[in-house]
PADOLUM-103327 format. One line per field, with one value per atom (N, C-alpha, C): atom name; y, x, z. Coordinates in nm, 3 decimals, decimal comma, m for minus. Example, Ala and Ser with C-alpha at 12.3 -4.5 7.8 and 13.67 -1.06 7.14 Angstrom:
2
at = c(N_CA_C_N_CA_C);
Y = c(m0,569_m0,450_m0,330_m0,225_m0,106_0,003);
X = c(1,319_1,230_1,320_1,285_1,367_1,290);
Z = c(0,780_0,780_0,780_0,708_0,714_0,787);
***
This chain:
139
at = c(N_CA_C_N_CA_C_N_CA_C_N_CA_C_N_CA_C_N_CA_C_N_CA_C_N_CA_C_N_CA_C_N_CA_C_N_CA_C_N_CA_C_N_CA_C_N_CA_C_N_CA_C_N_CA_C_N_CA_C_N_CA_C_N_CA_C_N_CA_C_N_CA_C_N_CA_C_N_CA_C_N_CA_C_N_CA_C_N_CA_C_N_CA_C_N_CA_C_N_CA_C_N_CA_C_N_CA_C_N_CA_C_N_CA_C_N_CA_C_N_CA_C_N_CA_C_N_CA_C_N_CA_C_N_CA_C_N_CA_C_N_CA_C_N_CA_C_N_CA_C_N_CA_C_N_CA_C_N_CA_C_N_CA_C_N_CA_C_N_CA_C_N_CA_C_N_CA_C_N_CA_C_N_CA_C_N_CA_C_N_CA_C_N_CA_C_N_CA_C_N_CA_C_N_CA_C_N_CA_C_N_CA_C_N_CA_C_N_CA_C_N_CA_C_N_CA_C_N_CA_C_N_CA_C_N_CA_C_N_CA_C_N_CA_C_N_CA_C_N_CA_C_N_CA_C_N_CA_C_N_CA_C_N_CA_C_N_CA_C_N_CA_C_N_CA_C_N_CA_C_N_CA_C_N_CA_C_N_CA_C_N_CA_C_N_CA_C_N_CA_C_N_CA_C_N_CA_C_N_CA_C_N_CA_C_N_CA_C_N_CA_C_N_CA_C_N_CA_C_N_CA_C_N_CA_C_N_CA_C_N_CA_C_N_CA_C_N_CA_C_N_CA_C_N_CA_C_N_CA_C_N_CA_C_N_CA_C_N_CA_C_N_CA_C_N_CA_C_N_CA_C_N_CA_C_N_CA_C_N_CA_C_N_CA_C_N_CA_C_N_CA_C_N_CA_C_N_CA_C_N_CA_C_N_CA_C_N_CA_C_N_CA_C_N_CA_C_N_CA_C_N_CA_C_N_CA_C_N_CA_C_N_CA_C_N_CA_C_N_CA_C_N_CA_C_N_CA_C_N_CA_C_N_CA_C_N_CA_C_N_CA_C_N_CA_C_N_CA_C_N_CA_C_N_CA_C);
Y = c(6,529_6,639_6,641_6,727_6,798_6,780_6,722_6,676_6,822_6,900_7,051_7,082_7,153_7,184_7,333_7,425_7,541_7,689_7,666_7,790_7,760_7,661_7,611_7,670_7,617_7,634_7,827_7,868_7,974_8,063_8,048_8,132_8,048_7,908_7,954_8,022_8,040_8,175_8,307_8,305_8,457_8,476_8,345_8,339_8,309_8,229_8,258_8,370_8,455_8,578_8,651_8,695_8,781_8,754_8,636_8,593_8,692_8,656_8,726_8,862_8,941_9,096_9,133_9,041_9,121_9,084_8,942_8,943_9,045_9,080_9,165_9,304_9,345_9,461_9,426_9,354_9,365_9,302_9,263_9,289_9,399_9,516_9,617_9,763_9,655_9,720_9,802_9,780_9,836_9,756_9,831_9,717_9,777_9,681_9,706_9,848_9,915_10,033_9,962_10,041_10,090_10,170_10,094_10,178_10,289_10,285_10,380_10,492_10,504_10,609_10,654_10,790_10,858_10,731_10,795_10,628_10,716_10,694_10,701_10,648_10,676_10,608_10,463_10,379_10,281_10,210_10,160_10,143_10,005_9,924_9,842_9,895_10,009_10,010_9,980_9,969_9,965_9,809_9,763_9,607_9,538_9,466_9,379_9,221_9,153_9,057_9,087_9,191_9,230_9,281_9,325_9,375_9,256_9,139_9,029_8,948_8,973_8,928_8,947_9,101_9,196_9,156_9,109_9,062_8,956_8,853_8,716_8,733_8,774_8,811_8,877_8,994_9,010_8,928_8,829_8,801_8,665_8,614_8,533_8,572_8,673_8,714_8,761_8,804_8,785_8,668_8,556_8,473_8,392_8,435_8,356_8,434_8,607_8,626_8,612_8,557_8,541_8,391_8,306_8,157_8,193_8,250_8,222_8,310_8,436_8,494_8,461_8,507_8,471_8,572_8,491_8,588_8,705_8,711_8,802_8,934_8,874_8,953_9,055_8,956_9,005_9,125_9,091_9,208_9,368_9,287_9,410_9,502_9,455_9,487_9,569_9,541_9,582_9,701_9,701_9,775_9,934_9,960_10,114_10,159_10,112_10,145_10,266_10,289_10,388_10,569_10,504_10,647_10,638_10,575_10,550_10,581_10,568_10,606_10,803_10,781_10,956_11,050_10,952_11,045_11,043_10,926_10,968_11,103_11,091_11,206_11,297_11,345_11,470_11,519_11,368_11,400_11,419_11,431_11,408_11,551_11,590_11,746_11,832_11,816_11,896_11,927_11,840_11,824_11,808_11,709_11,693_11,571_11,512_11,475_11,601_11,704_11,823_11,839_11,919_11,980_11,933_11,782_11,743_11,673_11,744_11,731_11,794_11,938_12,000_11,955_11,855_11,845_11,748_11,627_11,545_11,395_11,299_11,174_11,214_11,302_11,349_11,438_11,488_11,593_11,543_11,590_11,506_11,593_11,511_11,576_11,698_11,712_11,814_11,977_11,948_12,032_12,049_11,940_11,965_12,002_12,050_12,081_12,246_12,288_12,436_12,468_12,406_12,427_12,408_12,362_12,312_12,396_12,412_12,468_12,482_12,405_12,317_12,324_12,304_12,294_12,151_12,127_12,036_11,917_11,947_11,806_11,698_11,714_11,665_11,583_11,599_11,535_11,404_11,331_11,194_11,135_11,267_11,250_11,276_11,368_11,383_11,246_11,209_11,112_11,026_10,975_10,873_10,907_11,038_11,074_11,065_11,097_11,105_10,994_10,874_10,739_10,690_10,729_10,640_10,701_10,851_10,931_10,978_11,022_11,084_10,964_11,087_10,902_11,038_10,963_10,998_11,122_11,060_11,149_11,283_11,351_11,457_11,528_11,560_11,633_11,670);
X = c(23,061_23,039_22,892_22,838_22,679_22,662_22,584_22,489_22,468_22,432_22,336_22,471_22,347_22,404_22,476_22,541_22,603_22,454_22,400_22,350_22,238_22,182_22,112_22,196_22,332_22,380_22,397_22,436_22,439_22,336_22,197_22,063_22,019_22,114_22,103_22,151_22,255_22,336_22,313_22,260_22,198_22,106_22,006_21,881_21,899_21,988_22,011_22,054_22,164_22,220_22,144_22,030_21,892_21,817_21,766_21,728_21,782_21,955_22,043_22,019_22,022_22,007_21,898_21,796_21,656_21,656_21,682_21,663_21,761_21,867_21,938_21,884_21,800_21,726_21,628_21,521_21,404_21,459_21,565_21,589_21,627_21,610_21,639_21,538_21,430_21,288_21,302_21,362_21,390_21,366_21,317_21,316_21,457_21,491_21,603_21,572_21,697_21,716_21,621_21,545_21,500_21,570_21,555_21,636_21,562_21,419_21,301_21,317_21,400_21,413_21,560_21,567_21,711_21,793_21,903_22,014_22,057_22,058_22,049_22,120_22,230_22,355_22,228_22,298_22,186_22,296_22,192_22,325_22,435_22,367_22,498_22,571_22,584_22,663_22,826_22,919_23,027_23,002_22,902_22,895_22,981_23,062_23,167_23,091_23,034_22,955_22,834_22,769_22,681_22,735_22,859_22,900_22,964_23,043_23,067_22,905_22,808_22,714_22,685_22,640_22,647_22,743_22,867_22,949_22,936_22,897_22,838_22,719_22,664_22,537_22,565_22,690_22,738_22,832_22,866_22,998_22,895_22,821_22,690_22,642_22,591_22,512_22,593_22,692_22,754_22,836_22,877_22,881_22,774_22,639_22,539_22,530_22,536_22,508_22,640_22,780_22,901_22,891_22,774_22,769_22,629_22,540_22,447_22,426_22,511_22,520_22,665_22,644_22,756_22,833_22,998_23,119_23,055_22,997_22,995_22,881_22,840_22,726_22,782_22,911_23,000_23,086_23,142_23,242_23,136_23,025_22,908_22,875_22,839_22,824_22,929_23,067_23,186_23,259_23,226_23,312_23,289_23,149_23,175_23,191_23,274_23,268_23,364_23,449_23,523_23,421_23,330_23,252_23,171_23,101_23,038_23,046_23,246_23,302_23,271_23,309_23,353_23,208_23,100_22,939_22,979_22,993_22,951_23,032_23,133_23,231_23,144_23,102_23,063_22,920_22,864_22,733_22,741_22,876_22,905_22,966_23,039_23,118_23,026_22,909_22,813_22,697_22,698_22,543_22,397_22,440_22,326_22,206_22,182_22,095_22,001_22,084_21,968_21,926_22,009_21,989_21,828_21,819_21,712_21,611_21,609_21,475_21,402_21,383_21,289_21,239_21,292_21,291_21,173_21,168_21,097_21,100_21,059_21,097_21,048_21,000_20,945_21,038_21,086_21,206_21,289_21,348_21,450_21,564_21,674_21,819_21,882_21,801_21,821_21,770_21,606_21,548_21,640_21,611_21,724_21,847_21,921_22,067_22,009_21,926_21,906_21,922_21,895_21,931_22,050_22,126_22,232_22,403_22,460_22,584_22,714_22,652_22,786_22,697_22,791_22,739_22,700_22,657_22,562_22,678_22,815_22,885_22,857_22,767_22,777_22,635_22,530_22,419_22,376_22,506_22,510_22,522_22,588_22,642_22,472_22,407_22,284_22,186_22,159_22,083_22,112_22,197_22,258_22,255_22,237_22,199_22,049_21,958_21,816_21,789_21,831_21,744_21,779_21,883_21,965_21,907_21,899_21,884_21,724_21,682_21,554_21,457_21,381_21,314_21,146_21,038_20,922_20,888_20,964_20,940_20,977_21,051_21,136_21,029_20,907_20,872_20,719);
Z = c(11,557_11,467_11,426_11,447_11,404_11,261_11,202_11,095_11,013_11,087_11,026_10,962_10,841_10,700_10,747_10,690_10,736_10,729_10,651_10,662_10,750_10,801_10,939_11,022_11,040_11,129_11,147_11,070_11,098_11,124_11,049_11,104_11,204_11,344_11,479_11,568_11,472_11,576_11,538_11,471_11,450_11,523_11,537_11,629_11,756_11,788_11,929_11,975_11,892_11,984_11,999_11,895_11,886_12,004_12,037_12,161_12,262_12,292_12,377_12,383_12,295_12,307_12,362_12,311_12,341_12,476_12,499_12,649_12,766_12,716_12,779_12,764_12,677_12,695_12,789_12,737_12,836_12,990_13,008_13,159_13,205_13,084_13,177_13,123_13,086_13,040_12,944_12,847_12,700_12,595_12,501_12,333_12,263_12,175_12,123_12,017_12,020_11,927_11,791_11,718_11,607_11,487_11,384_11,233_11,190_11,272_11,242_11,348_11,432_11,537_11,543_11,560_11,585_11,667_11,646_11,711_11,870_11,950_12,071_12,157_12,210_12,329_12,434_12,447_12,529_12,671_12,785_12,884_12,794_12,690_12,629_12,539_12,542_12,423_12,391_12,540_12,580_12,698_12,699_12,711_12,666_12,713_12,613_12,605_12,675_12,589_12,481_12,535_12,441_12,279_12,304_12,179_12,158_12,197_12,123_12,061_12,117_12,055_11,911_11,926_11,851_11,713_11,731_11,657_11,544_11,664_11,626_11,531_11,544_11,476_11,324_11,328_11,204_11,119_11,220_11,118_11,033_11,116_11,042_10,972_10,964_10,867_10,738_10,780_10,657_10,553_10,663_10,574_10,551_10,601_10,500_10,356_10,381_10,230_10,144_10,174_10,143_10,081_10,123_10,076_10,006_10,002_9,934_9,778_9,783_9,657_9,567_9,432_9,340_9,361_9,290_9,338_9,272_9,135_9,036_9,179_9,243_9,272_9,446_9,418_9,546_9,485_9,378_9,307_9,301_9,234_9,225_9,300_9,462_9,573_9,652_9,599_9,684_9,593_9,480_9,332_9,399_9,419_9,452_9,572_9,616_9,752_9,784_9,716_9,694_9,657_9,585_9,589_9,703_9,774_9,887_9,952_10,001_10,114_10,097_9,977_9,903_9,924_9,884_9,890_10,051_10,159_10,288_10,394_10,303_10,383_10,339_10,183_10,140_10,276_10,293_10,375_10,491_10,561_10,704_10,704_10,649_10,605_10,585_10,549_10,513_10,536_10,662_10,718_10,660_10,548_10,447_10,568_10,611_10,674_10,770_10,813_10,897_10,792_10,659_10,581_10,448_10,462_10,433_10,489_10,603_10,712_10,644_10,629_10,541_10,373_10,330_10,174_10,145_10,241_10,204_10,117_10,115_10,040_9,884_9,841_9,661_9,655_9,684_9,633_9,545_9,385_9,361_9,409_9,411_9,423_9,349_9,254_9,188_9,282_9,258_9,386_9,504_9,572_9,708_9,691_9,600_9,575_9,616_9,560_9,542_9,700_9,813_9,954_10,007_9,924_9,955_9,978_10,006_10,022_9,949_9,833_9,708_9,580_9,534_9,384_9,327_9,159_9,129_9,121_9,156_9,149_9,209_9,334_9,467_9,479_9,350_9,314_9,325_9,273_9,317_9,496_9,534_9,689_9,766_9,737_9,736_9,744_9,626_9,625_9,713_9,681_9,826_9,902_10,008_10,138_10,115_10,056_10,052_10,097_10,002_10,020_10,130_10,181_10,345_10,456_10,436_10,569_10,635_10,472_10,477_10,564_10,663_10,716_10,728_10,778_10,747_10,858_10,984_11,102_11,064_10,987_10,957_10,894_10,863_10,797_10,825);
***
């Protein structure tokens, strides 16, 4: 049995599978997808080791932040998720990401409602699409 402490152990399997992906891209002369670029179909995406990688990599990473933060900070994190779910339908039903290509990262939600298709209930659903979606290229 291995000596290494758990969260060693686990940011090497995060680091090794990272290894894995990238090298499975650049063998096929690609950098991995970008959070900074539209999301884009890639030839792994229906890879079945690559997506067990892919896996590996999440289920680590989450129990490092599952061992390194407090329960209290776990309840915190998980409590709204119920409106979350509720803002993302509103933003998926409604095409609020085209819809604030034109608006800009200074716009408040208020402003950007006036483009909008719904009324001021949906403000909160708003903001939460701004800060997630809005990206710099859009404008």
């Amino acid at each position: 049995m291995s000596n290494t402490d758990p969260l060693t152990a686990l940011a090497g399997i995060i680091s090794q599978s990272v290894q894995n992906l990238q090298g499975a891209y650049s063998a096929k002369g690609l950098s991995f997808p970008s959070l900074d670029e539209p999301s884009v179909p890639t030839p792994f995406d229906e890879d079945f080791e690559l997506g067990n990688t892919r896996r590996l990599i999440i289920a680590a990473a989450y129990q490092i932040i599952a061992t390194v933060r407090t329960p209290m900070e776990t309840v915190l994190d998980y409590a709204p998720g119920m409106q979350t779910t509720a803002a993302l339908g509103v933003v998926d039903e409604t095409d609020v990401p085209d819809l604030l290509k034109g608006a800009g990262p200074q716009v408040h939600s208020r402003r950007t409602s006036d483009h909008m298709p719904f009324n001021l209930t949906c403000i909160s659903c708003l903001g939460f699409a701004r800060e997630r979606y809005w990206r710099e290229d859009w404008h």
